[in-house]
N, C-alpha and C positions, 0 to 999 in steps of 0.2 A: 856668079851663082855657085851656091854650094855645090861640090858633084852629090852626095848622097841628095839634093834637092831637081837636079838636073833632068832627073826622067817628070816631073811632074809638070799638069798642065800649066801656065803664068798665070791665070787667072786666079784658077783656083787655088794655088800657092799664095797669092795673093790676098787672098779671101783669109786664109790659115792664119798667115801672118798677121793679119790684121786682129784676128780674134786673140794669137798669142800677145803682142804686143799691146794691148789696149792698154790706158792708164785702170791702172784698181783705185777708184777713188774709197773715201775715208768710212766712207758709208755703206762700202761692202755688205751686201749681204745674200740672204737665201734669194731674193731676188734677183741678184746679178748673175749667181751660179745658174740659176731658171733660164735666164735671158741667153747665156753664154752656150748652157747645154742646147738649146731650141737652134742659138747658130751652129755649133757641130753638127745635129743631125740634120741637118739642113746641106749642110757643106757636104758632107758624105758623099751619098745620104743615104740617112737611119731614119727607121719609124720608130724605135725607141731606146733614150738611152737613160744609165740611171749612175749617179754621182755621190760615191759613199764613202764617207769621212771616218776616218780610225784605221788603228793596225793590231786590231784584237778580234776578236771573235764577237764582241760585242761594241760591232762595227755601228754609223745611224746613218742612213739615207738623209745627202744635204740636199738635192735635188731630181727629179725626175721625169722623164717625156714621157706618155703613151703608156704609163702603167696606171695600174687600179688606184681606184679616190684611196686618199690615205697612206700613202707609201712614204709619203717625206717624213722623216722624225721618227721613224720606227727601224726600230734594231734589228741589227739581219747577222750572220757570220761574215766575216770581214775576209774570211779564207777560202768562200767559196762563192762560184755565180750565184748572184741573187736577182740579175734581172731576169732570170727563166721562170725565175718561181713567182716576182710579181708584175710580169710584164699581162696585160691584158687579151693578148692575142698568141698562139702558138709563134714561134720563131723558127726562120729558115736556117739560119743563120746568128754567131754572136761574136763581139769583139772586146777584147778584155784588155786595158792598161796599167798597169802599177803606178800610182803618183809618190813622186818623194819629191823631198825636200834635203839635199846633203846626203843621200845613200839612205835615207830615213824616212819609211813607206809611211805616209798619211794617207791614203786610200784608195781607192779604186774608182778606172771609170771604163763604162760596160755600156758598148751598143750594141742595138740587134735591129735585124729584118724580118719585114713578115714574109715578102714576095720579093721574087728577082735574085740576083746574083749573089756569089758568095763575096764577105768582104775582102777585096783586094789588098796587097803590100803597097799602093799607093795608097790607099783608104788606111792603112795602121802606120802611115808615113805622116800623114795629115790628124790622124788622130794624136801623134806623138806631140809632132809640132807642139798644135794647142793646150796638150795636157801638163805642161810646167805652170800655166797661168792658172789652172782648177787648183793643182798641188799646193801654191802658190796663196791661193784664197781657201781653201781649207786648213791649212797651217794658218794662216792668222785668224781664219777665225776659232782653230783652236786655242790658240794664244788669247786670245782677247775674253775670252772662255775662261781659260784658268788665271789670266788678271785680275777679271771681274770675283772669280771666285775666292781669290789670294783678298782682295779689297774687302769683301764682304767678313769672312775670316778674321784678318785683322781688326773691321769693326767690333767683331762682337767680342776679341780677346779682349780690344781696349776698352770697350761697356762693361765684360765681367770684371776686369782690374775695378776700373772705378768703382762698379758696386761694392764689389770685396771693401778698397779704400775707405769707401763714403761707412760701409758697416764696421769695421774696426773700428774706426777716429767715433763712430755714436758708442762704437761699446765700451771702448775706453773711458772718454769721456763720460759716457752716463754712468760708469761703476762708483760707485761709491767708497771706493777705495783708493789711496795713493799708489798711481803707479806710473812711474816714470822710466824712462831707455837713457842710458849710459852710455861712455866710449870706456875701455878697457882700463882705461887709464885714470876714470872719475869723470871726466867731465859728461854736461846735461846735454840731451837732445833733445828728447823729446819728456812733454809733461802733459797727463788729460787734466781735465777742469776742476777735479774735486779737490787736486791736490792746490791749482793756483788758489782757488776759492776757501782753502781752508787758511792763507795768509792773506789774502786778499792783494794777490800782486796777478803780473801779467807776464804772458810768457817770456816778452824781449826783455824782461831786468833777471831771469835766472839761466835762457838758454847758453851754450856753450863757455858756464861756468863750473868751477870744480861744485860737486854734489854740495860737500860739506862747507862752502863759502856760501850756501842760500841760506834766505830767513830763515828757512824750518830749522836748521840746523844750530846757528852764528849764539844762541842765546845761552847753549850749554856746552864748554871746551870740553871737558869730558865724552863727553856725545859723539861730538865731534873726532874726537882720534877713534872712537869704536869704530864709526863711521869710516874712517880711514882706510882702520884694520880690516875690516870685512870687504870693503872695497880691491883691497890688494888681496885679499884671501877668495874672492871671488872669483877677482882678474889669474890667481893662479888654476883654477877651473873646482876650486870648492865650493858649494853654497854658504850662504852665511844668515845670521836670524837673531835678531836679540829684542828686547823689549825697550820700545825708546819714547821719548813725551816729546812733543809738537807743543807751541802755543799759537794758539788761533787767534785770528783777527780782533776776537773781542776778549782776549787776555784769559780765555781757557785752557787750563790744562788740558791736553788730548793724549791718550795713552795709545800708543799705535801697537801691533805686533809684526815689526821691520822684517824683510826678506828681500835676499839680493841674493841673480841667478844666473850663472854664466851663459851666454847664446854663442856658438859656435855655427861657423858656416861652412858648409865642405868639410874639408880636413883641416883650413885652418885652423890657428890657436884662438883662443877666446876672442870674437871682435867687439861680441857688446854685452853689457851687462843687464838687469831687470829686475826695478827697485820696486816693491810694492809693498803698501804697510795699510793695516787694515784696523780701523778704529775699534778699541776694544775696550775706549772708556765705561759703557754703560755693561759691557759684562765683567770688567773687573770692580765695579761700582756693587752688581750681582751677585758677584761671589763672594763679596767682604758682607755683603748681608746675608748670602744664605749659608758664610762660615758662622758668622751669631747665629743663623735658624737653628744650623744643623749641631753647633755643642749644646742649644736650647732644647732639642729635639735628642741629641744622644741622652742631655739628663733622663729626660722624660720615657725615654726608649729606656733607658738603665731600670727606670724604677718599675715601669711597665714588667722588665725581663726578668726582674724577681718575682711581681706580682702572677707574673704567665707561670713562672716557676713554681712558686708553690700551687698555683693551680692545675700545673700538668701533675704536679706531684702527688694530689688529691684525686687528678682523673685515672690516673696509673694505679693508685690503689686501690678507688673505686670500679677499676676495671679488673684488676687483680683476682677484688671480691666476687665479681660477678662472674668472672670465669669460674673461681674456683666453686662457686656455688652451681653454677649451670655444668659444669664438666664433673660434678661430682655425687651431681644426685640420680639418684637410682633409675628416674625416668629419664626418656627421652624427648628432645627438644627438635623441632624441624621447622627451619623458615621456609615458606617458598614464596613468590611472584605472583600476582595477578593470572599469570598463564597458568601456576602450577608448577612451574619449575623450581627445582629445590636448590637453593643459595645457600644451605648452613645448616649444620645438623651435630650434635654434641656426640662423648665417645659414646654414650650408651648408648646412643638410639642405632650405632653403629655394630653395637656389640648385639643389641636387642633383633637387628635385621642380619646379621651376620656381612658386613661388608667392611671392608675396607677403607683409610681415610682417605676421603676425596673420592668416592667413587660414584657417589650419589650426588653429588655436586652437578647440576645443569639436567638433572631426570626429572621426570614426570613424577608426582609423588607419588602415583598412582603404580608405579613402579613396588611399593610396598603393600600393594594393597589383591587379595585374591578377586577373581570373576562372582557375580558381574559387578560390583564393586570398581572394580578398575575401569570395565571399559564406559562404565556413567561416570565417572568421577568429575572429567572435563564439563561433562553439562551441566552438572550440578554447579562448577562452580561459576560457567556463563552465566545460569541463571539466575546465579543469587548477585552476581557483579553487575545485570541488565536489571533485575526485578527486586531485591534487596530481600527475594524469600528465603529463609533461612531454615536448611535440616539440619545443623550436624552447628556450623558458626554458632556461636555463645552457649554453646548444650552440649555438655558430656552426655556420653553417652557407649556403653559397649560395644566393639567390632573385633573383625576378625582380621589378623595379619597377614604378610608373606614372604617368608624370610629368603635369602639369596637363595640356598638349596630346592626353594617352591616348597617347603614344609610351610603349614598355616596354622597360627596359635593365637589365643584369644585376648586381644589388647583391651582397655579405656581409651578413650581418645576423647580431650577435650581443643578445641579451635577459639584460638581470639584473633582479633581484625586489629589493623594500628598502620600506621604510614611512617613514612622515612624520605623527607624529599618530598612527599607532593605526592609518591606511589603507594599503592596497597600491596600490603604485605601481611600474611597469614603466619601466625602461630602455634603451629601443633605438639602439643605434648601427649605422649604417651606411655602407659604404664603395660609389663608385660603382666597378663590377669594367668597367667600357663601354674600360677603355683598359687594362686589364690582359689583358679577352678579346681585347682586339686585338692586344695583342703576342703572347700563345698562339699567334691565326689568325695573324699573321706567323711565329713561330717553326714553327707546323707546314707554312705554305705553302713555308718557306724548307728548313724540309727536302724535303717533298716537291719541292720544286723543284730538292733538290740531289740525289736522286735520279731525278727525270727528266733533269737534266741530262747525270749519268751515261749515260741511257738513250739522250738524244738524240744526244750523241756519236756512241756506239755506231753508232747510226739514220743520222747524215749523213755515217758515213767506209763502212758497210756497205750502205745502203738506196740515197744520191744516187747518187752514182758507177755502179752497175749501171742504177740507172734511167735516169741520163742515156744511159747506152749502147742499153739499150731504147730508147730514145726516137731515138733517129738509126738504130737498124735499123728500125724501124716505120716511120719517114720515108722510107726507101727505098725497102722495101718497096712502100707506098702509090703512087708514083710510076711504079712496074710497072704501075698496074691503070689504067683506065679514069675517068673522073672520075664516071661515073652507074654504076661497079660499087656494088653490093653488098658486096663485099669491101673495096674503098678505104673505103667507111664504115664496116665494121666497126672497122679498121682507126685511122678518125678517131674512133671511141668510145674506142675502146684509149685510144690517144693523152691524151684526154680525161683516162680513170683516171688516167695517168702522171700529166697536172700536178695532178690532184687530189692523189695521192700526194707529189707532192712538195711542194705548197703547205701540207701537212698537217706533211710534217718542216720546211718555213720556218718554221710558225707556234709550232712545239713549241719550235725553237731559240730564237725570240724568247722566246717565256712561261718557257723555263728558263736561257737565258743570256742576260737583256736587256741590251743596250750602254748603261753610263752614261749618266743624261741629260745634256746640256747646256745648261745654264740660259742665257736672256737673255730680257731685257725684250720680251714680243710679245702684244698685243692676243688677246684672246679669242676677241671675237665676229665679227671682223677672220679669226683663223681657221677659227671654226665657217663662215661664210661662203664661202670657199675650200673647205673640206671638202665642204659641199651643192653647190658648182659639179660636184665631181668625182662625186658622187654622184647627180647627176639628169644626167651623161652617160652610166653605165647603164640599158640597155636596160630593165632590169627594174623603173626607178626613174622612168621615165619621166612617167607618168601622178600622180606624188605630188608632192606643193607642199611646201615648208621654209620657214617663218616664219620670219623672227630677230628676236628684238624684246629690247628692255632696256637695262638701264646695260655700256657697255663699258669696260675697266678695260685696263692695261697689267700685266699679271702677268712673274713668275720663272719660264718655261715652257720643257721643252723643245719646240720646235714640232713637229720629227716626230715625234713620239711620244707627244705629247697629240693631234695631228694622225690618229695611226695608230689611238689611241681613240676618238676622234670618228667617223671611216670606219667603223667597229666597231658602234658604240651607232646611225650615222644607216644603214645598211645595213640591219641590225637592223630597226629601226623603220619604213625603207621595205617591207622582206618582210613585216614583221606587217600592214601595212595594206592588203597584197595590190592593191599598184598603182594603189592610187587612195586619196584622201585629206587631211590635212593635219598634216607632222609638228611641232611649236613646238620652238623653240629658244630659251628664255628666260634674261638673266643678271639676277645683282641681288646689288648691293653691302648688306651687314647692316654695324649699328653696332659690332657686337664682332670688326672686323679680319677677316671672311670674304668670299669671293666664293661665291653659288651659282649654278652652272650646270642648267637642266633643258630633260633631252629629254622630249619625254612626245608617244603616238602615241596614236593612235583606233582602235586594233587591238582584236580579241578580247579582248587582255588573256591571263594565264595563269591555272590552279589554284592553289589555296594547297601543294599538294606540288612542284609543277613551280618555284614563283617560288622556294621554299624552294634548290632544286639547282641555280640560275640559273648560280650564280658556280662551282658546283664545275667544275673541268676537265675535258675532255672528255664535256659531260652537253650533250646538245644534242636537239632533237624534229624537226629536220629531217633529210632524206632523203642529202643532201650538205655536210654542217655537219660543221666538225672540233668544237664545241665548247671554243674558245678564245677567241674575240670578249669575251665577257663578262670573263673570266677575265684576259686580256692588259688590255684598258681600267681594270680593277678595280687590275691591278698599276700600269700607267703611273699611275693617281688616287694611290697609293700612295706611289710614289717621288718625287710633287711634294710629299708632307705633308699630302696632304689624304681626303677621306673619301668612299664610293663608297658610295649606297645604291639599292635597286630595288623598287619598289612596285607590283604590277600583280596585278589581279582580273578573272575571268571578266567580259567585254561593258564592262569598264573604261579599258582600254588598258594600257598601261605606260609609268610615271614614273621616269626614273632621275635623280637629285640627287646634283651634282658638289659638292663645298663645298672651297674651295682658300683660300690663305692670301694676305693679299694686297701685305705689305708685307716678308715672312719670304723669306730665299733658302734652298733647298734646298741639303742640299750631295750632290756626286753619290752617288749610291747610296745615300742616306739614306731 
């Protein structure tokens, strides 16, 4: 007997033995491991032991006594007790073995007690014993494990081969193209169908023949050494590619486009080559008919490209015309869209609005247009595009504008409808009316003025004359009395009335029968100056300052009579400021041939009904005002060519802009 076996009882050694030694028959399995653990804890004795196969962490219970349903087959760590954690009952006690196979750990085997003694060193003597034969069956049945799975494996690499095989050999085959595999050196291996089928032979009269000794080739010698040559130009690792003819089984010409392509394997040198020629009889049959289409078709394109020619040549000058007539006439022209957005606008309407080119491009047109005008503009045009009702589309008709600076001046505006594409699109044309109202206001002031005229007559052969004589009997009179009567100042009021009265018919005669101007060269601001002399030697005028400031220019003026406006406008201006204050007198030469003159005061200012009446004649808010100041100055502005405006708002003051011409001579009475 072994000494290390020496201390243990014979029976039970016995027993050990037997278990170690049993045959493993071939049928091994978790059953046997079941039947083999049940004899150890038996032998022991163990109330539970458990038998786990692996040398990972992600060990599997091959077998187990006395633990919970389910423990077999499920993964546990391989590195640590696991029959504590799935043994069914607390443990007294536990016994652990390492199983290997050649110093090479397959798994572990782990008993435990629930009740009684701790296990003994003859109990881990007799556990050892036995535990080569677990090791033992746990190795082969990992083995037979990764056989079965090696077996499995390899079936299915040699099922995807085949498929791959079986789909090549149909793809080949069913292309419709020649394509065949070479050795480096020419000769056939392999050939698909289309190409036997185009001689109608079979594979064993071409395989492992040089390329150029098959039927496809044998009919044309020439062919044949190309054939040759791209064969060896191939086999040197070049491609090669020419156009070569086939005769087909039933004596047709076949025009292929030949390609032959070196296959290299690894690093070796070229091993095989890959010949494939692709039928191209019916599009070179294609191309020789659509070489006839297409010199058919360049004729006709030729003659066509004169025909377009002289017709772009006609729309170019047709277009030519139409610009030069649209970009040249005096009115202005504005496309806009359905929405009202403006697409296109000529220079005048540019010049007419004061903007820029391209800056109205994608605005609202209502963009040109003052309140409340602009803000209906859009529903006007909803509703005539929903309702088809029409105020302003196919009807001229007069409005009012509004130019980029918000200055508003009085246009025509006619609107036509037309499409382009399928869309509506609007037409506006319009004319600026700023010099047409003007000659109106001239024609009706000039009759009004021809009948005041009439009236003044009347006025200075009926009205002076008595009054002068009134006026030298009251003088007389006066002279009678006292100098601190009561009576003498009644008297000097009279008096008073009379020259009011008569300063009233001076002013009428001038405003209805003014004396030709008389043009000569004289300074402006040279005169405004002169003017504020005479007018701050009024009393009334006394406490008010006159500024003069700007560019002085030498104009086509009449003096007294721009002179007699000026006294007019700076009088004016000194009354509104109520004697104290400071009136500016500014000039300034502009780029476009004008002078502008402005008075402008720090007075009150007027209402927007009152500035409206400014200019009318005889409209005046003072107590002793004929209401002709404005009216005369407006006229004198008038007969030099130039243009008279008056701008004044409540606690604003008032601005009045002379704008005179500067290089133009007036001719008299013009």
């Amino acid at each position: 007997m072994t000494p290390q076996f020496a201390h243990l009882d014979p029976s039970r050694l016995a027993a050990a033995v037997g278990l170690a030694a049993g045959a493993v028959p071939a049928e091994s399995d978790h059953l046997l491991c079941d039947a083999l653990l049940r004899g150890l804890c038996a032998l022991v004795p163990a109330s539970h032991g458990l038998l786990v196969a692996g040398d990972t962490s992600d060990s599997i219970v091959h077998a187990a006594v006395g633990c919970a349903p389910g423990t077999v087959g499920r993964t546990v760590d391989g590195h640590a007790s696991a029959l504590a954690r799935l043994a069914a009952q607390p443990l007294c006690d536990a016994l652990s073995v390492r199983l290997s196979v050649r110093d090479h750990r397959v798994g572990m085997l782990e008993l435990g007690r629930v009740t009684g003694a701790a296990f003994s060193a003859d109990d881990r003597t007799v556990v050892e014993l036995v535990s080569s034969r677990f090791a033992l069956l746990v190795e082969r049945h990992r083995l037979q494990r990764a056989e079965a799975d090696a077996r499995a494996m390899a079936a299915g690499v040699l099922e995807s081969l085949r498929i791959k095989d079986e789909r090549l050999e149909a793809m080949v085959d069913g292309a419709f193209a020649f394509i065949a595999l070479l050795t480096s050196d020419g000769r056939l291996l392999e050939v698909n169908r289309s190409a036997l089928e185009l001689a109608a032979i079979g594979k064993a009269q071409v395989v492992d023949r040089f390329f150029w000794d098959t039927p496809w080739w044998t009919h044309d010698d020439p062919q044949r050494e190309r054939l040759r040559a791209a064969v060896a130009s191939a086999a040197a690792g070049q491609p090669a590619a020419f156009e070569a003819t086939h005769v087909a089984a039933d004596g047709r010409a076949v025009v292929v486009d030949f390609t032959l392509r070196p296959v290299r394997v690894g690093d070796r040198p070229v091993a095989y080559l890959v010949a494939e020629g692709r039928d191209t009889t019916a599009r070179t049959q294609t191309q020789a008919r659509l070489a006839q289409s297409r010199d058919a078709l360049a004729a006709r394109a030729s003659l066509q490209s004169e025909q377009l020619a002289v017709a772009a040549q006609s729309l170019l000058e047709v277009r030519a015309l139409h610009s030069a007539v649209v970009e040249t006439i005096v009115d202005g022209v504005v496309l806009i869209d359905h929405r009202g957005r403006i697409e296109w606008t000529n220079d005048a309407a540019l010049r007419m609005f004061g903007y820029a080119p391209g800056a109205l491009i994608g605005r609202n047109v209502s963009t040109l247009m003052p309140e409340p005008d602009a803000a209906h503009h859009d529903g006007y045009l909803a509703r005539y595009l929903t309702t088809g009702e029409r105020k302003i589309i196919g009807i001229g008709r007069d409005v009012r504008g509004r130019r980029q600076d918000g200055t508003e001046f009085p246009l025509y505006l006619a609107v036509g409808e037309t499409r382009v594409n399928g869309a509506r699109k609007f037409t506006g044309i319009v004319r600026d009316l700023t010099g047409t109202k003007r000659l109106e206001q001239l024609l009706q002031e000039r009759q009004t003025l021809a009948r005041i005229g009439e009236l003044a007559a009347v006025v200075a052969h009926e009205v002076r004359n008595p009054l002068a004589a009134i006026r030298g009997v009251v003088e007389v009179i006066q002279t009678r009395f006292p100098a601190d009567s009561s009576d003498r100042k009644v008297l000097g009021d009279l008096l008073v009335r009379v020259d009011s009265l008569n300063h009233l018919v001076s002013d009428l005669l001038v405003y209805a029968r003014p004396a030709p101007p008389v043009f000569q060269r004289a300074s402006v601001l040279a005169l405004a100056r002169d003017t504020v002399a005479l007018v701050a030697n009024d009393r009334g005028a006394s406490s008010v300052q006159f500024d003069v400031s700007g560019d002085d220019v030498e104009l086509w003026l009449d003096p007294a009579q721009m002179g007699r406006a000026l006294l007019n406008l700076l009088t004016n201006a000194a009354q509104a400021m109520r004697d104290t204050g400071v009136v500016h007198i500014t000039g300034e030469r502009h780029d476009e041939g004008r002078y502008r003159l402005v008075v402008a005061d720090g007075g009150p200012g007027m209402p927007g009904e009152i500035a409206e009446r400014c200019l009318d004649p005889f409209f005046t808010t003072k107590t002793r005002g004929t209401g002709l100041g404005l009216p005369i100055a407006k006229r004198v502005v008038d007969e030099h060519g130039g243009t008279f405006a008056v701008v004044s708002a409540p606690g604003a003051g008032t601005r009045v802009t002379i704008d005179l011409p500067v290089d133009h001579r007036p001719g008299a009475g013009e």
